[in-house]
N, C-alpha and C positions, 0 to 999 in steps of 0.2 A: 504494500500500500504506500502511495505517494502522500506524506502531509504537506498541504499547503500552507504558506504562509499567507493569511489575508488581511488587505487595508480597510478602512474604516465607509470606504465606498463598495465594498464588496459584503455586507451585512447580508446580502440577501441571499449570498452563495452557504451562506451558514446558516440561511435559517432552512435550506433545501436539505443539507446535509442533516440538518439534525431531526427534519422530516420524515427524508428516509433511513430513522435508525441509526446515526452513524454518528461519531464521539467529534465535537469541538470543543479546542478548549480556550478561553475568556478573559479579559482582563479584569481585575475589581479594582477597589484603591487600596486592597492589602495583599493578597496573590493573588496569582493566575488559578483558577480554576476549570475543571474540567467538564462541560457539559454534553449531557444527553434529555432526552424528555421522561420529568421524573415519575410520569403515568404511563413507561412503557417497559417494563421487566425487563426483555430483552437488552434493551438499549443500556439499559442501568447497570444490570449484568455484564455487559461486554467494559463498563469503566470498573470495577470491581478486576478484568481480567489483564486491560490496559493497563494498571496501576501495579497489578499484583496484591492488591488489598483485601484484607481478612474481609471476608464474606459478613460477618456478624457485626464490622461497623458500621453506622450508621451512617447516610448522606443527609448532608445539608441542602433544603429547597431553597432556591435562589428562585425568587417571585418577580416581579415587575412593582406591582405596589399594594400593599393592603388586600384593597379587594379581591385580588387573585388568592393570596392565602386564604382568606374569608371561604374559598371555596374546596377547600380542605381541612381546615382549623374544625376544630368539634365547636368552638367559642374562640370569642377574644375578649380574657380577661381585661379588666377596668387600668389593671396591670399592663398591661401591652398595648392599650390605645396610650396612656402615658408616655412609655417608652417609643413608641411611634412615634409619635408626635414631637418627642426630643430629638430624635434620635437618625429615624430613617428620613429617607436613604442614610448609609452611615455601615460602619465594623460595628456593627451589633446585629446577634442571631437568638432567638425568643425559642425557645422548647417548649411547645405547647400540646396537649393533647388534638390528637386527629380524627375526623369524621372515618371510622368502619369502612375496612373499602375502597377510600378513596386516592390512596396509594399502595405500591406494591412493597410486597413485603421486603425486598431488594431494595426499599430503603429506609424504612421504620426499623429492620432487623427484627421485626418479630413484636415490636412494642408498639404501647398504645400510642407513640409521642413521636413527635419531626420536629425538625429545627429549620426555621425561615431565616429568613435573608434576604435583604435586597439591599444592595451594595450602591455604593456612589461614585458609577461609572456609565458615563452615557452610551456609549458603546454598546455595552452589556443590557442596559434599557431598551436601546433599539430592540438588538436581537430578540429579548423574550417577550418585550410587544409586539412583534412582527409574530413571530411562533405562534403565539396567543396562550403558551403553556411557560409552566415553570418547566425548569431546568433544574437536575442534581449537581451541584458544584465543589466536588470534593478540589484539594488543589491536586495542581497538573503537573505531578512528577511519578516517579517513580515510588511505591510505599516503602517508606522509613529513610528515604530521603530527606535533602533540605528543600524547604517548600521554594517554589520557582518564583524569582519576581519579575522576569522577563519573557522573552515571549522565546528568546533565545536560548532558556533556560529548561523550558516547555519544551522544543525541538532539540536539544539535548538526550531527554528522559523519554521521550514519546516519540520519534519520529519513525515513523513505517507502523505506525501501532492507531493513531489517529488521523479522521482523513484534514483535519484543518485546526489552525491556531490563529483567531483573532490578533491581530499586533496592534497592541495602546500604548505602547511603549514601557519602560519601567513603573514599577507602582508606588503609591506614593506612601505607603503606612509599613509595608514591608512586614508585618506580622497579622497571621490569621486571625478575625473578628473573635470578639470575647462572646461565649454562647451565656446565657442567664436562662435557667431553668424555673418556668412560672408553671408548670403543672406541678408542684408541689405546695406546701402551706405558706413557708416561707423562701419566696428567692432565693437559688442558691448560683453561685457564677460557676460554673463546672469547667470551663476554659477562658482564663484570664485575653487580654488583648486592649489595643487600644485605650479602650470607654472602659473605667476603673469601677469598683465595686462601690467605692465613696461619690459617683459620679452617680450611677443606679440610684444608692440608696437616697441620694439629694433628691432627683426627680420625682421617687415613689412613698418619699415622705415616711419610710421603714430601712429596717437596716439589712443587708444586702447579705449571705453567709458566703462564703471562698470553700472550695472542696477541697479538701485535703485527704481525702481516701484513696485507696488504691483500686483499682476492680481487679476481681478473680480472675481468673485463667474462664470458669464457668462462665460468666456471669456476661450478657452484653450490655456494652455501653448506652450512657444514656445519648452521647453527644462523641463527635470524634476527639482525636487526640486524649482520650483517657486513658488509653487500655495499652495499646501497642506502642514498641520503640518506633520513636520517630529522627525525623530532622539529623540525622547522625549520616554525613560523609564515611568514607572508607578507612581512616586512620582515628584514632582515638583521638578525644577529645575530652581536657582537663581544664575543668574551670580556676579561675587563679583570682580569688576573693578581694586580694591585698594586694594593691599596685605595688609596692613595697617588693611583692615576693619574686615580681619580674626579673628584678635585677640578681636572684641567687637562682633564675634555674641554670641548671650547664646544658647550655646549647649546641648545637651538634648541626652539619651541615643541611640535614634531614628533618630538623622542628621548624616548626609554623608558629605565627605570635598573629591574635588578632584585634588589634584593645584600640583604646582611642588614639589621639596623634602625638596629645601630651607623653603618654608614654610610649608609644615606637619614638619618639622623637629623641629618647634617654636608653635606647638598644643600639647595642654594633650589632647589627644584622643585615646581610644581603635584601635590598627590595624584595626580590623574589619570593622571602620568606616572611616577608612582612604585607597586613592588611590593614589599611585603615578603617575604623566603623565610625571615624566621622569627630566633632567636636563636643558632644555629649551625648546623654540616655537616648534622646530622640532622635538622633543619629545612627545611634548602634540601632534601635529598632529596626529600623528602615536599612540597615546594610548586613546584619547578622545572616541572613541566609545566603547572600552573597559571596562572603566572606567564607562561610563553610563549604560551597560549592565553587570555589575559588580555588581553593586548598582540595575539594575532590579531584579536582583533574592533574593536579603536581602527582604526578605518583611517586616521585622520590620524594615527597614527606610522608613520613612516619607518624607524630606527634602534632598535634595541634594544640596550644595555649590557647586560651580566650578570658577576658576581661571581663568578670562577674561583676554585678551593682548590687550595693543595697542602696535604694531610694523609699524605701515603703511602696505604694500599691501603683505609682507610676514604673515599678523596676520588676512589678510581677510576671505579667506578660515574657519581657525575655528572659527572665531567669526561667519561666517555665521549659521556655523553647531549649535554652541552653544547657538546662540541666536533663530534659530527654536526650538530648543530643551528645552530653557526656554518661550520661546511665549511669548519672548523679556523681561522677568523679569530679573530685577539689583537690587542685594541689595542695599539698602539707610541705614545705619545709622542713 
């Protein structure tokens, strides 16, 4: 199979494809994601085989606006017209219970609940207005990769596998939308991103809970990114907490360092082994998966360093991303 590359005048060649069954994959303003129509089993299945992704995780519906959910949502809590109204279009995705039925089980996983989306990309808008259906939007790499922010990054992980890749160019949030679980009593944020839990709980006049559990081997997800290793390049990857600890690793021709610029600026290190994530937190958001799929393709690095934060609930998001992508390793001195 040939993927095409298509420009922003070619929307309609993608709305044919995904017509006829066939996997495009999208730009948002945090990754690329990969779409099919998420009312058509077949089609949804084939991105579960595209990706190589555990059958038992869940897809995120990527909607055009409200009303299109509306037509799957069992309700919308008082809760989610809130968060609408703040929020969307935007990196935020609502867990809500779903009408019996009205999607396949290729991507509820088997449960009562799906996760919407609609994202703040006009591009992407076209498309699923045109279609007239939502679209499953898992992001568009390879599973347990680092999520693509490019479309070049997409055509990397996918090519010969998908017939087309929307090109919007780079995106601009650089980490997957934060999912907030409202089919329960009390909001709980099950995948941190962008829009913070103190951001939630401002809006909805209650206070917002952070997941901190594991899932079972058993057990399916409620939302993605819970269960399975992600975001992880081919050489290991060790978080390095304390700028401090930079300067005592013994480097070797073969390590990688990926931190801000203040500190490659204070490494003897060959460019080549050095990445920048920019001039602060919201820098490194926006360039972390970059960086780790920068360093996938060196294959003489062995080691990758990377540059942990604690900011409180602005530094959540990447440390989640960062710490699946080390399998929780921290340097120790």
């Amino acid at each position: 199979m040939e993927t095409q590359i298509l420009k922003k005048d070619q929307i309609d060649q993608a709305v044919e494809f995904l017509k006829n069954g066939e996997l495009v994959a999208f730009p948002t303003e945090t990754v690329y994601g990969l779409g099919a129509i998420a009312t058509k089993e077949e089609s949804v299945k084939n991105v579960y085989k595209a990706k190589g992704r555990p059958s038992d995780n869940p897809l995120i519906v990527t909607v055009s606006d409200e009303d299109m959910m509306k037509q799957y949502a069992k309700f919308i809590p008082e809760r989610a017209e809130k968060l609408i109204k703040h929020f969307w279009p935007g990196p935020l995705t609502l867990l809500l219970l779903v009408k019996e039925g009205s999607l396949p089980t290729a991507v509820t996983g088997g449960l009562k609940t799906a996760a919407f989306r609609c994202p703040d990309d006009e591009l992407t808008h076209e498309l699923i207005s045109k279609l007239g259906y939502p679209i499953v939007g898992p992001s568009a790499n390879t599973s347990t990769k680092p999520s693509p922010t490019t479309a070049e990054h997409v055509y990397h992980d996918l090519k010969g596998k998908i017939s087309a890749i929307i090109d919007g160019g780079a995106t601009e949030v650089g980490l997957e939308s934060t999912i907030i679980d409202l089919s329960v009593e009390t909001p709980i944020v099950l995948r941190p991103g962008q829009i913070t839990p103190e951001e939630l709980s401002k809006v909805l006049g209650e206070k917002v809970l952070i997941n901190t559990g594991k899932v079972s081997d058993k057990t399916i997800p409620k939302a993605p990114g819970m269960k399975y290793r992600h975001y992880a390049p081919s050489a290991p990857v060790w978080v390095v907490d304390d700028v401090k600890d930079f300067s005592k690793i013994n480097y070797t021709s073969d390590t990688a360092v990926a931190a801000l610029d203040s500190v490659l600026d204070k490494l003897d290190l060959p460019a080549e082994n050095k990445f920048s994530l920019g001039k602060d937190l919201k820098d490194a958001d926006h360039n972390l998966f970059s960086a780790l799929r920068f360093f996938d393709d060196e294959t003489s690095i062995k080691t990758i360093y990377v540059q942990g934060f604690d900011e409180g609930e602005q530094s959540l998001a990447y440390m989640n991303r960062l710490n699946k992508a080390a399998a929780g390793h921290h340097y120790k001195n």
